[in-house]
N, C-alpha and C positions, 0 to 999 in steps of 0.2 A: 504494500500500500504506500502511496506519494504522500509527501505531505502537503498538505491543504491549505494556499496561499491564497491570499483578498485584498486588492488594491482598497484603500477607506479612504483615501486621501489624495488627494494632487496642487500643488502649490505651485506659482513660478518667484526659479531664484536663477539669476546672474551672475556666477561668479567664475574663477578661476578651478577652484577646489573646492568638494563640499565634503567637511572632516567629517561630521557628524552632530547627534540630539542625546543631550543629557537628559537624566532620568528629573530634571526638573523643568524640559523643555524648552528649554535653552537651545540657540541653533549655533554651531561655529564653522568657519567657512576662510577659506584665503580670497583676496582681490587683491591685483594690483601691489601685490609684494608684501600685503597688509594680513595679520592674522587678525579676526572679528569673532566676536560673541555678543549673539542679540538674541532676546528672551525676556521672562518673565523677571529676569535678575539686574536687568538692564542692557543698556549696549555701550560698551568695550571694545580698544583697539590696542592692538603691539605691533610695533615696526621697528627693526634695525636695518636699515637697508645696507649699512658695509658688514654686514654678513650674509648677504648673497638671497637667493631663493630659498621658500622653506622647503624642506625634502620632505616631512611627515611632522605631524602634530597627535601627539597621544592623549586625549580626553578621560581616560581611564578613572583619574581621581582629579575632580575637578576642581580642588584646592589646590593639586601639585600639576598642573600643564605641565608636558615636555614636546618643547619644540625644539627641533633640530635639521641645521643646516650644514648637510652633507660637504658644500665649496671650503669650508672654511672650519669644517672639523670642529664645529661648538655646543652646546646644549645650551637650552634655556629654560628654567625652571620658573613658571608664570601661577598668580595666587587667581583666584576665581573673578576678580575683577581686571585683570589679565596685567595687572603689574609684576615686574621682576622679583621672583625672589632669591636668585642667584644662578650664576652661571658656571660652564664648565668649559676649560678648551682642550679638548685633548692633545694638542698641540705644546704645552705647555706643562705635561705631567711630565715626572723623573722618567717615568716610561712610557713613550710617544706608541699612542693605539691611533692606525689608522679605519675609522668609524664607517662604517657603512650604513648600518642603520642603530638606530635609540628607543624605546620607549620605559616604561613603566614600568616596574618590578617591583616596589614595594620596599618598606623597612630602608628608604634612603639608599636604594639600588636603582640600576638602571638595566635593561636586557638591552648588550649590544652586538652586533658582528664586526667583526676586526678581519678587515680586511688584509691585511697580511699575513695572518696567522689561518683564514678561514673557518674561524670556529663561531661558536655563538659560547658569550661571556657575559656574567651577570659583574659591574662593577659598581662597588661601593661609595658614593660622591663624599660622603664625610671621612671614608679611612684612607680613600685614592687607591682602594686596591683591587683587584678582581679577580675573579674565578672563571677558569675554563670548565663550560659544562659541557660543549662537545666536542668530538674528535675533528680533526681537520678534516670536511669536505670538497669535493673536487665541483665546480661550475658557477657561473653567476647567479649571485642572488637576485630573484624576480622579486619576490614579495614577502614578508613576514606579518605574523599575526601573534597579538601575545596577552594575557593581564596578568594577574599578581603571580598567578601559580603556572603556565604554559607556554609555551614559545613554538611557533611553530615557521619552518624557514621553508620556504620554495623554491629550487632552485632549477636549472636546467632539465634536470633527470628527475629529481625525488622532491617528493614532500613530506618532510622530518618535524616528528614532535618532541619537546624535550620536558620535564617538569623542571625544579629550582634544584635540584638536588643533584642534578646532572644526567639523569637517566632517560634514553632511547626509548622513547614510551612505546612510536612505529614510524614504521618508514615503505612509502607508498609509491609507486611512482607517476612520474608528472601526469601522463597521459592529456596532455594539452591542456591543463590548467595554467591562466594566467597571473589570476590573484586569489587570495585565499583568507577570508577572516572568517571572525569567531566569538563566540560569547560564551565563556565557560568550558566544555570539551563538545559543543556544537560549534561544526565548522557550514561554511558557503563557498562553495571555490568560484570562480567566473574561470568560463572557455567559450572562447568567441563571445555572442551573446546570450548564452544559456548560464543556466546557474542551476549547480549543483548540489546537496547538501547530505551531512554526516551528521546525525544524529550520535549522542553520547553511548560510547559501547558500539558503533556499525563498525563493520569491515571497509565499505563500498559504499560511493558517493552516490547518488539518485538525484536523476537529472528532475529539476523543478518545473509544472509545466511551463512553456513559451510565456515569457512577461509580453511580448511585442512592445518591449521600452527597452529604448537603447541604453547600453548600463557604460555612465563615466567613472560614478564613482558608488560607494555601496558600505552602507553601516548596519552591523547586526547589534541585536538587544535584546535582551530579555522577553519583550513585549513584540517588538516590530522591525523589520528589515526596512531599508531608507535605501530607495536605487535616486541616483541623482543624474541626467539624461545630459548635460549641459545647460538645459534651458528649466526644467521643474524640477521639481524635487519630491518624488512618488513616494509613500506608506503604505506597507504590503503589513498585512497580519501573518504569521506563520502557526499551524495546528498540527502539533504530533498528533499522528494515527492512533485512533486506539490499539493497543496490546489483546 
């Protein structure tokens, strides 16, 4: 049995990137080199522009933003009203990590990939230290997905889970998956414009029926998947099958 998706919603937004909708529906989104948040909370803006385009922005804990800009090897750690509240250059540690991707990990860590070493590495921002949780893999990183407890990295060939601990949870292969998030140990892969999904405990992704909306960008949640087309910004309900 599929599981059982319902557009509820259709909005139009403009922007460059749509990151995603906190659980107090709050919307944040990139334009124009600008990261925003507008909602029920207010509306907020952060901009450095001599550090480059942002590469990703992790909403996860929305006290603690992590944005990060890949040109320039930085992290930005932003409070809910999207003020600084410190920064990191990896540039500038005793031991220079060249950073591929950043987000969220909890307890004043960060889940990164280090690009030179090709691993996926959980680092500590107040001790400066970090831990290798995986083994060096072979091919380019397309996309990762992660929150407190899971990391999951996409790469040419495979798509790898890891928990905090450092353990191979599984390892899948690509089979034309582009991108891949996640909410908890439910994953969404995108291939081409289908969209696939892994319910907590499957083996095998199950392709979702046809959205016929073209997918830019795509946030999963507890509640609702968010496909963002370029020009709107769609609300899908998603319903486990019954057992």
């Amino acid at each position: 049995m599929a599981q059982e998706i319902k557009k509820i919603e259709t909005k139009p937004l403009l922007v460059k990137k749509f990151i995603g909708i906190d659980s107090y529906k709050n919307t944040y989104f990139i334009k124009d080199m600008v990261f925003y948040k507008q909602g029920p909370d207010g509306n907020f803006e952060f901009n450095d522009f001599q550090l480059g385009e942002i590469t990703s922005v992790d909403i996860i804990n929305p006290l603690s933003i992590v944005v990060f800009y890949q040109d320039t090897n930085v992290v930005v750690l932003l409070d809910n009203k999207l003020a600084q509240i410190e920064r990191f250059n990896f540039n500038n540690l005793p031991e220079f990590i060249n950073v591929g991707a950043a987000s969220n990990a909890g307890n004043n860590r960060l889940w990164i990939f280090n690009i030179d070493t090709q691993q996926v590495e959980l680092f500590n921002y107040r001790t400066k230290l970090k831990t290798a949780i995986s083994q060096p893999f072979k091919g380019q990183l397309l996309s990762t997905a992660s929150d407190f407890n899971y990391y999951y990295a996409l790469t040419e060939n495979t798509l790898r889970s890891y928990n905090t601990y450092g353990g191979l949870l599984s390892e899948k292969p690509r089979n034309g998956i582009e991108k891949i998030i996640q909410y908890n140990e439910n994953q969404v892969a995108l291939k081409g414009n289908d969209l696939y999904y892994l319910a907590e405990g499957a083996t095998e992704f199950k392709k979702i029926k046809s959205l016929e909306v073209p997918v830019k960008d795509l946030q999963l949640t507890q509640d609702f998947l968010y496909i963002y087309d370029g020009n709107n910004l769609h609300t899908f309900t998603i319903t486990q099958p019954k057992k």
